[in-house]
Each structure stands twice: as C-alpha cells, then as structure tokens.
One Martini backbone bead per residue (centre of mass of N, CA, C, O) as a GRO file, in nm:
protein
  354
    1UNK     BB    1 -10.977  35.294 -10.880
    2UNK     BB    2 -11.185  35.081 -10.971
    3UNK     BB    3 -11.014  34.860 -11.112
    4UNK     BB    4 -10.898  34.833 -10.829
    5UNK     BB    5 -10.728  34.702 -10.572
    6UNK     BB    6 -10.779  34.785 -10.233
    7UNK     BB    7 -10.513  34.724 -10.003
    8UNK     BB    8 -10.457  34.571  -9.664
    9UNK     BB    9 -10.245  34.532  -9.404
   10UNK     BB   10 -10.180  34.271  -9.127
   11UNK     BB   11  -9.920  34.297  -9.080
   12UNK     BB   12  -9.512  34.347  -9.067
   13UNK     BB   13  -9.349  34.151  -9.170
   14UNK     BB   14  -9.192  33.911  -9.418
   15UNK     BB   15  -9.452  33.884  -9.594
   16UNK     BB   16  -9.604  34.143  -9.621
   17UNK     BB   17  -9.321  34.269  -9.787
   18UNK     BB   18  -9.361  34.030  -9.998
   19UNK     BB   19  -9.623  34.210 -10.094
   20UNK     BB   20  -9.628  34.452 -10.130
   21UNK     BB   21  -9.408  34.438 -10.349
   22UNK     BB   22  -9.601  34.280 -10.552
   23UNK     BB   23  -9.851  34.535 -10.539
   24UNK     BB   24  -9.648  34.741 -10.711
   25UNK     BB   25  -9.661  34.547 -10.935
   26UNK     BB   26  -9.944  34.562 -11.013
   27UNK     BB   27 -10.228  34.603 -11.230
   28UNK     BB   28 -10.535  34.547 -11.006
   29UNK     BB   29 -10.335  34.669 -10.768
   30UNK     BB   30 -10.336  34.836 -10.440
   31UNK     BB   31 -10.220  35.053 -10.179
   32UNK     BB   32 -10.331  35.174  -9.891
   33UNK     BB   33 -10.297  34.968  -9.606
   34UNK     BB   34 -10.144  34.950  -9.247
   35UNK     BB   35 -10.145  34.724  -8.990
   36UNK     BB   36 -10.096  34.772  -8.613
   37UNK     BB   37  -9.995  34.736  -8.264
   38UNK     BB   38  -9.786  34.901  -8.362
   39UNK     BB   39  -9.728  35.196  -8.476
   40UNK     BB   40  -9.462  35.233  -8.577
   41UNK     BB   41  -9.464  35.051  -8.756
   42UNK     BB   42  -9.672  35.093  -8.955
   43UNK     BB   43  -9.529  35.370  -9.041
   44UNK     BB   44  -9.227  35.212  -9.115
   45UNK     BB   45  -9.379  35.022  -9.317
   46UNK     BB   46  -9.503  35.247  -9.492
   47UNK     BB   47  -9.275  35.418  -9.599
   48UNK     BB   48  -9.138  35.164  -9.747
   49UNK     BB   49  -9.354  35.086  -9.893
   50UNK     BB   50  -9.579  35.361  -9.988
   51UNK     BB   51  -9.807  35.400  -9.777
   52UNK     BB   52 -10.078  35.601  -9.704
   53UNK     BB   53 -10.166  35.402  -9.438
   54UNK     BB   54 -10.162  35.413  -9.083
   55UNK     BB   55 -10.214  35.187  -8.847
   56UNK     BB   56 -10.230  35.119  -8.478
   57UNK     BB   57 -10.441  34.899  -8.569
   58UNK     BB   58 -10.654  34.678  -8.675
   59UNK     BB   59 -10.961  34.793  -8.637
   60UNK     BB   60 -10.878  35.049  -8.799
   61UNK     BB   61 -10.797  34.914  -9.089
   62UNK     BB   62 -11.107  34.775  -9.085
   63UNK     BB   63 -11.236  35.107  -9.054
   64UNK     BB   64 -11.164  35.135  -9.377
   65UNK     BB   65 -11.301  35.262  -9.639
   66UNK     BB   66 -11.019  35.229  -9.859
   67UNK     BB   67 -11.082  34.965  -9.838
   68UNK     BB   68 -11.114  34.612  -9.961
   69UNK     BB   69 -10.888  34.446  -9.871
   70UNK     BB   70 -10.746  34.185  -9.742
   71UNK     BB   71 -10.381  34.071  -9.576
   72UNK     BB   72 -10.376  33.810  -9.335
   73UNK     BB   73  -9.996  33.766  -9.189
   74UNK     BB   74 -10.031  33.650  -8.917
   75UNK     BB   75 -10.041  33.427  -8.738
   76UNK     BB   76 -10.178  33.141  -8.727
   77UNK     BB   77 -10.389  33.230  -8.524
   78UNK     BB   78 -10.507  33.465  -8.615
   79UNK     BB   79 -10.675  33.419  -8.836
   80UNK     BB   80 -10.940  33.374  -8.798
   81UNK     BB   81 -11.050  33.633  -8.609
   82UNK     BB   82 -10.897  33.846  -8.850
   83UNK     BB   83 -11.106  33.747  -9.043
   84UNK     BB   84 -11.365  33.795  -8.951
   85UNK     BB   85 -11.356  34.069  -8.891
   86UNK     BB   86 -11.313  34.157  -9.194
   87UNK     BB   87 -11.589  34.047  -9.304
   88UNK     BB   88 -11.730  34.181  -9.073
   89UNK     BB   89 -11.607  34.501  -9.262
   90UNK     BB   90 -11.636  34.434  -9.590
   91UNK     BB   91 -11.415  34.265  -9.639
   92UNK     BB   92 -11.175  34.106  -9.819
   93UNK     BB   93 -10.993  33.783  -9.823
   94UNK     BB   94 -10.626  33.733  -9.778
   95UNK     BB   95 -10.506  33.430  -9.638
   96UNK     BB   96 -10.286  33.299  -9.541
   97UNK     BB   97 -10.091  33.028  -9.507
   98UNK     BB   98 -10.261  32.858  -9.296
   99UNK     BB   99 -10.544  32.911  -9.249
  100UNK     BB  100 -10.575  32.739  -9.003
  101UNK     BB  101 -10.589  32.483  -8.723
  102UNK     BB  102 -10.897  32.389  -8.795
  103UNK     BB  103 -11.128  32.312  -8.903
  104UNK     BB  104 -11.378  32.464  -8.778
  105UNK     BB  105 -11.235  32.733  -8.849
  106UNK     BB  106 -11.256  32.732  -9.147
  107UNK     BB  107 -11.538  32.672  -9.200
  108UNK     BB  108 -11.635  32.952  -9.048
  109UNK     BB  109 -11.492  33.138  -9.210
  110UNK     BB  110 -11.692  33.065  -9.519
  111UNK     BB  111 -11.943  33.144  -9.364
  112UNK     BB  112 -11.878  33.433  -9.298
  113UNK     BB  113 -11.829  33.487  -9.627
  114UNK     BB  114 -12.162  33.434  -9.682
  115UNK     BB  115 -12.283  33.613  -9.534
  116UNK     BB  116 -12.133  33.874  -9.627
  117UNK     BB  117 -12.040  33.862  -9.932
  118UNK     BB  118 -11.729  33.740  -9.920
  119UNK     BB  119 -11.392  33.682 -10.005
  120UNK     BB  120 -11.230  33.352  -9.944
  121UNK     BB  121 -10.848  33.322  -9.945
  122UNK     BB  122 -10.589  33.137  -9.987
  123UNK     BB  123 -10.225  33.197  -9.969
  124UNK     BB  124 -10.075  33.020 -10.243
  125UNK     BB  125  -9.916  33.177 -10.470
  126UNK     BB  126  -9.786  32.942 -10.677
  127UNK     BB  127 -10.108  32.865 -10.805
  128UNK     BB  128 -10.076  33.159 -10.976
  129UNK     BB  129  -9.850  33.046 -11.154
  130UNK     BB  130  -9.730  33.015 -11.490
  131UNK     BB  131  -9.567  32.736 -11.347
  132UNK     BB  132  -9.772  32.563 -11.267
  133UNK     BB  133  -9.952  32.558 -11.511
  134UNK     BB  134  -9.765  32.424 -11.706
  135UNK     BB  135  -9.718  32.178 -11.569
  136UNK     BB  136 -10.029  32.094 -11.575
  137UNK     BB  137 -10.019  32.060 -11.830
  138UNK     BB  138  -9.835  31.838 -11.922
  139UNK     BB  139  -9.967  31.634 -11.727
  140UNK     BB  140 -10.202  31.623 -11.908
  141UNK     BB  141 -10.021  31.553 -12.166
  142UNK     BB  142  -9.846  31.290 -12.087
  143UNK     BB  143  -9.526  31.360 -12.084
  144UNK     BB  144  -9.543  31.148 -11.837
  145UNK     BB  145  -9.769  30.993 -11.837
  146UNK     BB  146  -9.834  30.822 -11.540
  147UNK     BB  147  -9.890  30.907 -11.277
  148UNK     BB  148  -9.722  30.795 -10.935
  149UNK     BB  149  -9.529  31.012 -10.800
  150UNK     BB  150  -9.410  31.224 -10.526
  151UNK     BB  151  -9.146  31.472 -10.445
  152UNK     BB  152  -9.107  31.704 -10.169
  153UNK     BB  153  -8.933  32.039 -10.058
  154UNK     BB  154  -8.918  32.241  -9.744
  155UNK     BB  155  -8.632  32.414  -9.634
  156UNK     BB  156  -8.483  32.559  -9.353
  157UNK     BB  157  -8.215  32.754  -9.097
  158UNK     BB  158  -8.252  32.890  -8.830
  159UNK     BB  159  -8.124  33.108  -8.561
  160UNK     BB  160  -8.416  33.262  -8.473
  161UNK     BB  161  -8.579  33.204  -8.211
  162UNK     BB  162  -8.643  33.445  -8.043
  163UNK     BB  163  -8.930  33.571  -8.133
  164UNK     BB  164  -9.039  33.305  -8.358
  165UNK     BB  165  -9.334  33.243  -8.451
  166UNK     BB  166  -9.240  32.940  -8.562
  167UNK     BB  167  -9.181  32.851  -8.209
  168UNK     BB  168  -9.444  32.886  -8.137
  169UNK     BB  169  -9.692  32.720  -8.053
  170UNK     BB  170  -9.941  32.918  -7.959
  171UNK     BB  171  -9.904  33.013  -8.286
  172UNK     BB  172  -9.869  32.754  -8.461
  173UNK     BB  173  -9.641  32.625  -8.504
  174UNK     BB  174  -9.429  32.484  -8.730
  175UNK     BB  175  -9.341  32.296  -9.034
  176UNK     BB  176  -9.579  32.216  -9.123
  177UNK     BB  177  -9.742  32.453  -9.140
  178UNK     BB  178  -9.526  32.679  -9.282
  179UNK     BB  179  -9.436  32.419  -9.519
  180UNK     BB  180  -9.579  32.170  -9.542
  181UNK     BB  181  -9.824  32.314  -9.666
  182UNK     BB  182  -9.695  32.301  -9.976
  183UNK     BB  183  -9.668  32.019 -10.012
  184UNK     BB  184  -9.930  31.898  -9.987
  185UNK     BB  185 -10.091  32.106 -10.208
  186UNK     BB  186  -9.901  31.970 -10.441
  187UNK     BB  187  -9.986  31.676 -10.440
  188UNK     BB  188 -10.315  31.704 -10.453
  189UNK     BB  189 -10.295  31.839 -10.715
  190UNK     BB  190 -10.201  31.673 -10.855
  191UNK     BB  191 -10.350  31.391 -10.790
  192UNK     BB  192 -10.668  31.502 -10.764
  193UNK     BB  193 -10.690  31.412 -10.445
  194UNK     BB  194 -10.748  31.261 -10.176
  195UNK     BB  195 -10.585  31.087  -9.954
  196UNK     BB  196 -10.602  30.771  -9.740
  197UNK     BB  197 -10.313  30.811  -9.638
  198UNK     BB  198 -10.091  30.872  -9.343
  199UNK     BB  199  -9.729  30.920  -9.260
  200UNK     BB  200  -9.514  31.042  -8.987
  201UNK     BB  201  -9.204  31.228  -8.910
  202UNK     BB  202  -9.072  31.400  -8.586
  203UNK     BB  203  -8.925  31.639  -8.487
  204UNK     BB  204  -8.830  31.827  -8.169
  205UNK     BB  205  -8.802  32.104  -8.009
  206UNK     BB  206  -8.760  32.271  -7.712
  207UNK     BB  207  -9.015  32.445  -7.754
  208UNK     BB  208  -9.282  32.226  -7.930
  209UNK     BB  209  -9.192  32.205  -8.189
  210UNK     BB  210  -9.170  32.139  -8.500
  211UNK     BB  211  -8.831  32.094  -8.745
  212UNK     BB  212  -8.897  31.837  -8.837
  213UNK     BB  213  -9.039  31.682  -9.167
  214UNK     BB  214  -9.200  31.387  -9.231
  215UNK     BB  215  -9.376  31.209  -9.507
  216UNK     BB  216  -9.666  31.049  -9.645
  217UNK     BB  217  -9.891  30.929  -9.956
  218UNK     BB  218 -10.196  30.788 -10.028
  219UNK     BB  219 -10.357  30.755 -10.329
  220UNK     BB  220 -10.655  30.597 -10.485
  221UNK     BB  221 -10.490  30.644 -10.765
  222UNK     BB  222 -10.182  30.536 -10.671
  223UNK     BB  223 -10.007  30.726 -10.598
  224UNK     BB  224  -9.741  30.875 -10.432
  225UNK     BB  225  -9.633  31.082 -10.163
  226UNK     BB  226  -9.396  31.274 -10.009
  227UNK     BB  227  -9.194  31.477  -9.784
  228UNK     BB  228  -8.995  31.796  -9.660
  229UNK     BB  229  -8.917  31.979  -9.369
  230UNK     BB  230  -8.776  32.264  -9.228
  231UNK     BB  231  -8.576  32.485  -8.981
  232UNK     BB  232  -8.291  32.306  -8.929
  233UNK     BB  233  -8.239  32.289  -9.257
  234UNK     BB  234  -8.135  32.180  -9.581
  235UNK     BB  235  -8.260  32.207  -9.902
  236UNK     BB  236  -8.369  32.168 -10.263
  237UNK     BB  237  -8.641  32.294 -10.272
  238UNK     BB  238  -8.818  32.068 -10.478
  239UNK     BB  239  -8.989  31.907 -10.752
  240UNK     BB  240  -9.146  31.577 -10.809
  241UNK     BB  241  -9.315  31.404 -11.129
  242UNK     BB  242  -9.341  31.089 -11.172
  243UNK     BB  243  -9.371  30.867 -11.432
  244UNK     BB  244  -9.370  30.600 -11.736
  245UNK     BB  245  -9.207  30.815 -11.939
  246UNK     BB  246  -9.134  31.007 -11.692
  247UNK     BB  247  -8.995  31.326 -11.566
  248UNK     BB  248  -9.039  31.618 -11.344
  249UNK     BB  249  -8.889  31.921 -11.266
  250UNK     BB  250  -8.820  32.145 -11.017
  251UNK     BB  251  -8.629  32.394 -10.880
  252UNK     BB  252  -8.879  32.635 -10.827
  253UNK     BB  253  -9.202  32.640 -10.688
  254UNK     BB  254  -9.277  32.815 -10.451
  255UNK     BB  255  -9.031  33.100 -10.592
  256UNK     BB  256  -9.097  33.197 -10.878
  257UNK     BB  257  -8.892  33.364 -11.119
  258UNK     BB  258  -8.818  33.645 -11.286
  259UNK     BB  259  -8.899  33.654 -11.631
  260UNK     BB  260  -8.817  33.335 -11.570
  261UNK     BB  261  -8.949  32.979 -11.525
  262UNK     BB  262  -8.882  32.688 -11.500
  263UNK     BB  263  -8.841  32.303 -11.622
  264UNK     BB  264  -8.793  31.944 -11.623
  265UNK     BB  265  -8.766  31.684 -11.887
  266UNK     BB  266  -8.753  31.351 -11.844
  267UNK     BB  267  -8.651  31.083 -12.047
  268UNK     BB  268  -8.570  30.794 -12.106
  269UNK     BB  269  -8.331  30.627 -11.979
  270UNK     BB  270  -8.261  30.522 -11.710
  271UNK     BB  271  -7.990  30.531 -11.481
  272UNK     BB  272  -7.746  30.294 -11.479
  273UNK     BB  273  -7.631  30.143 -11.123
  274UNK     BB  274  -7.500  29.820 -11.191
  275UNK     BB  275  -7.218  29.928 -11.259
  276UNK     BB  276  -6.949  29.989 -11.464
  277UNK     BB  277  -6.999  30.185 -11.722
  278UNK     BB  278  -7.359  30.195 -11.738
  279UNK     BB  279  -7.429  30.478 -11.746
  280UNK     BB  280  -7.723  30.630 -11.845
  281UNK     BB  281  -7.824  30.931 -11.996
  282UNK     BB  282  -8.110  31.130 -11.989
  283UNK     BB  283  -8.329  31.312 -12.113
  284UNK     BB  284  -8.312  31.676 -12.112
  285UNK     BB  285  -8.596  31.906 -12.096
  286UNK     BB  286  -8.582  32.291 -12.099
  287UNK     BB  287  -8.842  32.468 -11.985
  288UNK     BB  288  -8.979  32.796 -12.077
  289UNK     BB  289  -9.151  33.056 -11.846
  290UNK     BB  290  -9.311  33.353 -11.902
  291UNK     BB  291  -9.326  33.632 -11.657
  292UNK     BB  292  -9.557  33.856 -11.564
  293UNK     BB  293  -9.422  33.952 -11.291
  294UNK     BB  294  -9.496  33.921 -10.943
  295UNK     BB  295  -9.558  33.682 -10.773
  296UNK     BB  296  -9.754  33.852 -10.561
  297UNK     BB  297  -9.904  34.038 -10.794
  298UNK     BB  298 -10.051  33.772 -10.924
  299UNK     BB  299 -10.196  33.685 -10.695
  300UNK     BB  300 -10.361  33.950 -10.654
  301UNK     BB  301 -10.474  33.978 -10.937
  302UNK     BB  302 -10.631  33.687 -10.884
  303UNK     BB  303 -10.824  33.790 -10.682
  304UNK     BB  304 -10.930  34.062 -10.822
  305UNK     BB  305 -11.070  33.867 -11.068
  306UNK     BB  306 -11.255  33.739 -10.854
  307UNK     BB  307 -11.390  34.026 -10.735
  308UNK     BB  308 -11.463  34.141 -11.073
  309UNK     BB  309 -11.556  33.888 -11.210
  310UNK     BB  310 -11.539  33.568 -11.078
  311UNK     BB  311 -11.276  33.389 -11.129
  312UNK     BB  312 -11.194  33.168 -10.987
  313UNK     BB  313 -10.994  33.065 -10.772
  314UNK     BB  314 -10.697  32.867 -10.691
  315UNK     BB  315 -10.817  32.811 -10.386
  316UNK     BB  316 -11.057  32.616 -10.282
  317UNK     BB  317 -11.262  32.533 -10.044
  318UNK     BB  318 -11.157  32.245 -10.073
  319UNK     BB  319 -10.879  32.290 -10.090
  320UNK     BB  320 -10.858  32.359  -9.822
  321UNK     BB  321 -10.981  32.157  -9.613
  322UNK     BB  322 -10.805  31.942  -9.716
  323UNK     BB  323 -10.566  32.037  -9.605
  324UNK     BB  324 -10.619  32.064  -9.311
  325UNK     BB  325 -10.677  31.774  -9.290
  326UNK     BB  326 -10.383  31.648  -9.360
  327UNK     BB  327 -10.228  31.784  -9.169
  328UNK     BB  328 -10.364  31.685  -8.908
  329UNK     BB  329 -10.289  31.394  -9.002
  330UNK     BB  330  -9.986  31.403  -8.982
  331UNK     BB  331  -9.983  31.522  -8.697
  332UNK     BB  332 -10.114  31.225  -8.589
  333UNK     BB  333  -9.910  31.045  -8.695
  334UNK     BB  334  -9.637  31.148  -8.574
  335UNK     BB  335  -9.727  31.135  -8.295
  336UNK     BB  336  -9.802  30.808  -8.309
  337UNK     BB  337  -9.520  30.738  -8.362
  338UNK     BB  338  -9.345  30.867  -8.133
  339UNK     BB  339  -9.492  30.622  -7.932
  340UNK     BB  340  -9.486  30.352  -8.159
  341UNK     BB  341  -9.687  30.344  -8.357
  342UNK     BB  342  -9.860  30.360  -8.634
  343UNK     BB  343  -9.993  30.490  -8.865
  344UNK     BB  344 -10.265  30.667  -9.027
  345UNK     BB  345 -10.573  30.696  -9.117
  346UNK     BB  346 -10.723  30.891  -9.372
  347UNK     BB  347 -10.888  31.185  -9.500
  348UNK     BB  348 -10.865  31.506  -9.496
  349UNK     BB  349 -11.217  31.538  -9.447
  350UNK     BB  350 -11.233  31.302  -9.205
  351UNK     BB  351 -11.079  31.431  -8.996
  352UNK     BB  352 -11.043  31.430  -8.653
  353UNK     BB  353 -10.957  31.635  -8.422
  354UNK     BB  354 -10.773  31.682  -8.152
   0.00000   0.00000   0.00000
C-alpha cells in the first residue's frame, strides 16, 4: 500500500524483535524484509515475527526494491557504516540510538542522508510517545513552576557478558552509551539547551567497557541534571523533574506501557524530615495519558509521518549532534576523573573528539 512505510530491519537481535513486534501493530508502517549475516537467523526471526522475505546478508537486504526504510539495529560501531550505505542504497534510515560513536561519524551520516535526499532519524523511541508529549505540556504549562533540577537513572544487572555485544569494547559497548544515552538525552530535552559543564564517574568492568556511570550537567539557564546509568546494577529507572512550585515524577519514561501511562505532579509543601511526628505529606495528582498504539510502532508511524508528510521527525539533527556531543563530553569527564583531575566543561557541540 502506497500509504504504508515497507520497512526492512537490519540485524536480528532483541531490540530488532521489540520493533518488528511494534511495527505489526502500526497504523502506517509494514514488514518487508530481515537481514542478517547468518541466514537462518534471518530466516528464524522472519518466521517469528512473520516478515515475508529474509535475507542472508545486510547487502541483500539493502538491494531490496520492496524495502522503503531501514532500521538500523546493529551494534554501536556499525550503526555507521550501514546506515550510510543504506542511505545510499536509497532507503530512508532510522538508527538505533547512539547514533553514532563520533562527532565526525555522524556529521557523515546526515551529509549523506541530504546528498541523498533520504531521512535519518535517531531512534530514541520515548521522544514520540503521547506520555512524554504530555509531561512536555505540563512543564511548559508551569505546573511546577520554574524548573531547576533534573534527575535520571536507566539501570538493569545482567549475568550474561560473554558474547555480550555490551561488554565489547570494539562495538562500542558501555552503558554510557546503551543506556546513559537516554538520560542524557531526557535532560537536554527539558532543560532546552545544551549543558556548560558535564562532570561524571565510572566502574570499568574487566572487560574494558563502563558498567556504572553517574553523571552531572550544568545548563546555562540554571538547571542542574543528574544520572545513573549502569549494567551491573538494579535501580528505579524513573524520571523526576523538580521545579518551585512542585516536581513531576515518571515511574516508567523509557518504555512507557499501553493502553495508559501515568506520571505524579506533586504540589504543597515538601516533606519536613527535621524532626519525629513533623513529616508533612505533599499533595500528588496522578495524571492518566491514554496511549494509541504500541510503543515501537508509534516510533515507526512518527517517522513515517515524517517520510510522507514532512511532519519534522521528534528527534532533530541537531539534537542527535548535541546528545552525541555531551555523551562524550560525560565519557571525557568520567576517564578525567579516574585519573585524578577535576570535571571538564564545554558544551555537547564544542567538544572535541577523543
């Protein structure tokens, strides 16, 4: 159907099948095609998930006249190299998140999506969905005031390093990157600037990668944001936005749940911890936003929107560039840290290259 976005996934992992299962339940958006470079795999995951054509190699898929879009699934390092050449294979491309590993890296990729005349969107699926639209209202509406504070965490524990494409260095791994790039790119968004100053501290895992990482940004209009990220850990993985009139709490930001996802304004005075029998509770309305639709296949119909509407994608070149900026900024700091010295200042866009 011309109306339908025919997309094609590149690599068969575990965030692939948590798109395919999105994209069977979008409105504008269809399965063509799976590429792997073992073909049964591709064939077993297209079965799974019941795309009508499996490919044996990322090329093939590539040279697939039914495909319309690529999403981009592979590992860090490769995100890259194929996405450029599905660009330039005249697919419309939409990458995992982190976009990239380099400022340089991804400068490349949206060079080559405009010589193209071909759409790359970073995937960080939370931006399209109506429960952060929601809180973006609220905070914009001043219902806690003045925001000031900012604090994130996108933790989990896995036992499963060998084979992990998370512990390899070589792919990019570390959960700065897997996972830290989601708080990053949360703060950035509410804050509406990019950071002055990043300071942060990592665990190194045996294998070379970080498997904890907190963080620190100052941002020019005052705001102040925290994180935690990490592999090896358990953590409330929640969002809060404190402001001077209230704070505004996520329990689920990430990977927000249909048919309805929630969040907390909580208002009145804070609780009073000087004393025993002093503890005063705040007020806290909790706020129901009705969800349409399935999570990845929101993602895939916002970009589709963007493909045949033009409707501006939720996740702009410049806020790809910013997040990758400060990202490295953070892993520039943390590595700083470790060795003695203080924070480092500069801002997501200014920073060089390691």
């Amino acid at each position: 159907m011309a109306n339908r976005l025919r997309w094609g996934i590149l690599g068969t992992g575990n965030i692939a099948r948590q798109f395919a299962a999105g994209v069977a339940a979008a409105k504008r958006s269809e399965l063509g095609a799976v590429g792997s470079r073992a073909p049964e795999s591709a064939r077993a995951f297209a079965q799974a998930s019941h795309i009508p054509t499996a490919h044996g190699s990322y090329e093939s898929l590539l040279a697939d006249p039914t495909v319309d879009a690529v999403y981009n699934s592979l590992p860090n390092s490769m995100h890259h190299p194929w996405t450029i050449a599905a660009l330039r294979a005249g697919k419309h491309v939409l990458c995992e998140k982190p976009f990239a590993v380099t400022v340089a890296e991804a400068v490349e990729m949206f060079d080559v999506a405009r010589q193209c005349d071909r759409l790359v969107v970073e995937a960080f699926m939370y931006r399209s969905h109506p429960l952060t639209h929601a809180v973006q209202r609220a905070v914009a509406d001043g219902v806690i005031g003045e925001l000031k504070f900012i604090r994130t965490s996108f933790c989990y524990r896995t036992t499963k390093i060998a084979g992990n494409i998370r512990f390899d260095p070589k792919l990019a791994g570390g959960c700065l990157m897997d996972v830290g790039c989601y708080c990053i790119n949360f703060s950035r968004l509410f804050a509406g600037c990019e950071p002055t100053r990043v300071s942060a501290y990592s665990h190194r895992h045996p294998t070379g990668v970080d498997d904890l990482f907190a963080g620190a940004m100052e941002f020019p209009n005052g705001v102040l944001a925290t994180f935690a990220c990490g592999m090896s850990a358990q953590a409330d993985n929640t969002a809060t936005l404190c402001g001077t009139e209230g704070f505004i709490e996520i329990p689920v930001p990430w990977k927000p749940p249909a048919p309805e996802s929630v969040f907390v304004i909580a208002r009145g005075i804070p609780p009073k911890m000087d004393g025993p029998g002093r503890v005063v509770a705040s007020g806290r309305e909790l706020v129901r936003v009705r969800v349409e639709g399935e999570l990845y296949g929101i993602e895939a119909d916002a970009f589709a929107a963007s493909v045949f509407d033009g409707v501006p994608p939720w996740v702009s070149e410049a806020d790809t560039m910013g997040n990758i900026g400060v990202i490295l900024s953070a892993g520039a700091a943390a590595k700083i840290l470790s060795e003695g010295a203080a924070g480092v200042e500069g801002s997501g866009r200014s920073v060089s290259e390691p």
